[in-house]
C-alpha positions, 0 to 999 in steps of 0.5 A: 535489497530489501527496502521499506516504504511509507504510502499515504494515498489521497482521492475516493480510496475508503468504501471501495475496498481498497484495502482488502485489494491492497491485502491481495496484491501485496499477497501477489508481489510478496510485500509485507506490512499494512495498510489501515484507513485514516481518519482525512478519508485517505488510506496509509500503507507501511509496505517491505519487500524487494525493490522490483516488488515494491515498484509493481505493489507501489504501481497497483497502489496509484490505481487501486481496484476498480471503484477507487479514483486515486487522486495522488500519493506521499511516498517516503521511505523508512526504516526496516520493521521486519514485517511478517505478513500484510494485514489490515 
């Protein structure tokens, strides 16, 4: 079942190519939706897909890539947006 979901993550996620790493891994796991920097230093991310592909996208995302320090994450749930690919 597809579902949607809304993530703001907090910690060292601008500068570090957060962004065009969260852009591959959605690619991986076949997520569509976005993911933009917001302007409290943190990274917001609107992101559909099946239920198991999100849980490892989500997974990734509390890592993030190698220079990244995630320090948490607001996860909420939404409505479906019917995204076509994910872009930053």
């Amino acid at each position: 079942m597809k579902k949607h979901i809304n993530l703001q993550v907090f910690g060292r996620v601008q500068g570090v190519g957060y962004r065009y790493s969260c852009v591959e891994i959605a690619n991986k796991y076949e997520v569509k939706g976005f993911v933009k920097n917001k302007s409290d230093s943190s990274v917001y991310i609107e992101a559909e897909g099946e239920e198991d592909q999100l849980t490892q996208f989500t997974l990734w995302c509390h890592k993030g890539p190698v220079w990244a320090k995630v320090t948490s994450i607001n996860e909420t749930s939404g409505g479906i947006k019917d995204f076509d690919t994910f872009k930053i």
